[in-house]
C-alpha positions as CSV (number, residue, x, y, z in Angstrom):
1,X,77.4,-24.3,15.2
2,X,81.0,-24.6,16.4
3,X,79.6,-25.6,20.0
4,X,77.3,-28.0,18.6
5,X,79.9,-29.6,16.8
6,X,82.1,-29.8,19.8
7,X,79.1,-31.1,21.9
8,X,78.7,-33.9,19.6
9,X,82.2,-35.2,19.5
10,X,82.6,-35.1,23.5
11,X,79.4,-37.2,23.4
12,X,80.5,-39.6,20.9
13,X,82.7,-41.9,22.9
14,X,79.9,-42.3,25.6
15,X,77.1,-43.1,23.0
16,X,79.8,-45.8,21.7
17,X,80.5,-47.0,26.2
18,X,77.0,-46.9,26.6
19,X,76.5,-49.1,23.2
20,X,78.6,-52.1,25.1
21,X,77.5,-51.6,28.3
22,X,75.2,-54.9,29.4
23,X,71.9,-53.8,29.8
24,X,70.1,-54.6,33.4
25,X,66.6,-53.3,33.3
26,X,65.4,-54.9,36.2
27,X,65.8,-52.5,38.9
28,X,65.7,-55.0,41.7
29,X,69.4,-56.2,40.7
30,X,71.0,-52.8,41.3
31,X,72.5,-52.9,44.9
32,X,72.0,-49.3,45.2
33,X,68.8,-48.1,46.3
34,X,70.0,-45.0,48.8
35,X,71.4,-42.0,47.3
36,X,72.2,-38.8,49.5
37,X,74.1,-36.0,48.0
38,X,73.5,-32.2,47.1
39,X,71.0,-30.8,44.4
40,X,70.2,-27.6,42.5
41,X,67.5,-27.4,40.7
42,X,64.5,-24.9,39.9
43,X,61.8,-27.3,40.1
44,X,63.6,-30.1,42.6
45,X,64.6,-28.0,45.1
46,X,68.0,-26.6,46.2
47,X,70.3,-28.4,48.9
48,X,70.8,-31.6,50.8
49,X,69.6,-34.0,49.4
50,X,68.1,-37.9,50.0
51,X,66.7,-40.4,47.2
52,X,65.2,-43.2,47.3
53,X,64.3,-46.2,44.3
54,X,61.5,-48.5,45.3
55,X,62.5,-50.5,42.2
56,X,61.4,-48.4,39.1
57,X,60.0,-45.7,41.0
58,X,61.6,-43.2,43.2
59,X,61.4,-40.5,45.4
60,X,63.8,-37.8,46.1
61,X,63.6,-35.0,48.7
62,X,65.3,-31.4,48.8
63,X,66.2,-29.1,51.2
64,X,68.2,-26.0,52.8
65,X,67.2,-23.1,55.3
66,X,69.8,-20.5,55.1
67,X,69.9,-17.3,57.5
68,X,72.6,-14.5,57.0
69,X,72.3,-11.4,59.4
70,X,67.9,-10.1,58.4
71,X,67.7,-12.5,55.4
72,X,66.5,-16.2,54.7
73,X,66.7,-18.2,52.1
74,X,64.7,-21.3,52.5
75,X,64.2,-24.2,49.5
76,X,61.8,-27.8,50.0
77,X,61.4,-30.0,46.9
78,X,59.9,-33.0,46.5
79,X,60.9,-35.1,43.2
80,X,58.7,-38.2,42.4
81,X,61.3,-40.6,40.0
82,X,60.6,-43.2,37.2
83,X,63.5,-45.3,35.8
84,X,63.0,-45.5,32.2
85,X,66.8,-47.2,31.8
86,X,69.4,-48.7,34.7
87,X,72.7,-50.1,34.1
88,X,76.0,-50.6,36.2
89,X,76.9,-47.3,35.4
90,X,74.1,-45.2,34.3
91,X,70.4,-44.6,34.7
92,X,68.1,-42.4,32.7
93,X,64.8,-41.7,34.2
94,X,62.0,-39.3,33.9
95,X,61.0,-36.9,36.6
96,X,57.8,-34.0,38.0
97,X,60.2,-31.7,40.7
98,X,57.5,-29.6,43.0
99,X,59.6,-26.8,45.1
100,X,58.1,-24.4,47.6
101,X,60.7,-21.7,47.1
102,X,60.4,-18.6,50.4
103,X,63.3,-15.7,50.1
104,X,63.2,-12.6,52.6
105,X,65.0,-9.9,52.2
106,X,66.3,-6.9,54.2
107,X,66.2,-3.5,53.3
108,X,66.7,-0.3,54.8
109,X,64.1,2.7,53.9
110,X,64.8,6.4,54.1
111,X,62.3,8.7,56.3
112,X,62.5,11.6,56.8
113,X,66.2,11.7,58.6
114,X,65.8,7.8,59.7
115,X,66.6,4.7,58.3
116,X,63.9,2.0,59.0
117,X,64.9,-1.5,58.5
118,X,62.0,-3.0,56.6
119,X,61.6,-6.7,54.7
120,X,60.3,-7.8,51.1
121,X,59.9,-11.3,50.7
122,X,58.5,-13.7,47.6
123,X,57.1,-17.0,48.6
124,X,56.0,-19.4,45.6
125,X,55.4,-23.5,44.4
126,X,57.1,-24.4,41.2
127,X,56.9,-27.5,39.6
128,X,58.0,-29.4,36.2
129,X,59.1,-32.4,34.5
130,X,61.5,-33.6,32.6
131,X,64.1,-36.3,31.8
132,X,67.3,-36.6,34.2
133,X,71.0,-38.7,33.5
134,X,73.1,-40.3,36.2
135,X,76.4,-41.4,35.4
136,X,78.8,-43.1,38.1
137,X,78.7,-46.2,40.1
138,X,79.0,-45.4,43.9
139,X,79.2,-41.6,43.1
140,X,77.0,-40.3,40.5
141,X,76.5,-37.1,39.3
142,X,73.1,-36.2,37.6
143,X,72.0,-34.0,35.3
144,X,68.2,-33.2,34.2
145,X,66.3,-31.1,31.7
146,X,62.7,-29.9,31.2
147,X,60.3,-27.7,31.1
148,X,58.5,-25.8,34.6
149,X,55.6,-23.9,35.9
150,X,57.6,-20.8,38.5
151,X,55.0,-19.3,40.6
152,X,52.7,-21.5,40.5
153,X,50.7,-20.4,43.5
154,X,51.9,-17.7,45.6
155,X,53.7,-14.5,44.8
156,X,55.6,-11.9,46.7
157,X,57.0,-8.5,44.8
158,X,57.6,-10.5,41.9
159,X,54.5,-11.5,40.7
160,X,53.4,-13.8,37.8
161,X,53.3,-17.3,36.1
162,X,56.5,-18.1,34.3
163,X,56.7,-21.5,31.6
164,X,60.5,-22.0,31.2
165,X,62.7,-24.8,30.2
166,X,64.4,-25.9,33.5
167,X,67.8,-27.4,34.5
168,X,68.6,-29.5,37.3
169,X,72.0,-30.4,38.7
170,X,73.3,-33.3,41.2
171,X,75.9,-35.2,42.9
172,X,75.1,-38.2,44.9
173,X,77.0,-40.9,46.8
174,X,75.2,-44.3,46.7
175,X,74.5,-46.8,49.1
C-alpha cells in the first residue's frame, strides 16, 4: 500500500503536465518519424534498435548477436506499432512484439577421467501485446506493459508454453 501510494503521488504532476499539454493527434505534424535507440523487452526483442511511424502506424525492429568464448546469445524482434495518442512530448500507443529468442550454452561433461566440452541450447518465438509510453522530445525513453505467449514454437531443454505479463523497456533518440 505504501508503494502504491508513493506511485500515485510521483504520477500526479505528470497526469496534471499532460492535462495542459496541446493535444496533436494527427501524426503527420510530428517531425519525428525515425527513432533508433536500444530496447529490452521479452516479446520486442533485446538490443539495437530502429523504429519507424508511417503516420499512426509503426514498425520497430530488434536485434543483438552476442558471442563470449563457446556461448551465443542471439535476440530478433519485430514490433508492429499503433499510435493511439501523440503530442510534442509524449505518445501512447499500442503494440504485438514477436521475438525469435536462440541461447547456446557451453558446458563441460565428466567421463570417465575426461572432460568433454558439450552444448545445450533453447531456441523459441515469443510474442505479445500490450500498451507502451514514450516520454521526451528528441530523446524519449519508453516504457510498455502487457501480456505474452514465451515459447511459442520451438523449445530447447526448457520446454513448455508460458502466458505471462510482459515488460518492455526503451531509449530512443529521434530524428
Amino acid at each position: 500500500m505504501k508503494y502504491l501510494a508513493i506511485s500515485i503521488l510521483l504520477l500526479l504532476p505528470l497526469y496534471g503536465w499532460a492535462q495542459n499539454e496541446e493535444r496533436n493527434d494527427d501524426d503527420n505534424s510530428n517531425p519525428f518519424t525515425n527513432e533508433v535507440g536500444f530496447n529490452a523487452g521479452g516479446t520486442t526483442g533485446v538490443g539495437l534498435s530502429y523504429r519507424h511511424w508511417f503516420n499512426r502506424f509503426g514498425l520497430q525492429v530488434t536485434g543483438m548477436p552476442l558471442k563470449i568464448d563457446n556461448d551465443i546469445f542471439l535476440s530478433a524482434g519485430l514490433t508492429g506499432l499503433y499510435s493511439l495518442r501523440n503530442t510534442k512530448y509524449t505518445r501512447v500507443y499500442a503494440y504485438w512484439g514477436n521475438q525469435v529468442f536462440y541461447l547456446r550454452e557451453s558446458y563441460y561433461e565428466q567421463i570417465g577421467d575426461k572432460q568433454i566440452l558439450d552444448y545445450g541450447s533453447d531456441t523459441f518465438y515469443c510474442s505479445g501485446i500490450g500498451i507502451g509510453f514514450s516520454l521526451g522530445r528528441v530523446v524519449a525513453f519508453n516504457i510498455s506493459v502487457g501480456y505474452a505467449a514465451y515459447q511459442l514454437i520451438g523449445a530447447g531443454y526448457h520446454n513448455g508454453l508460458s502466458l505471462l505479463p510482459t515488460g518492455e523497456i526503451g531509449l530512443f533518440w529521434r530524428f
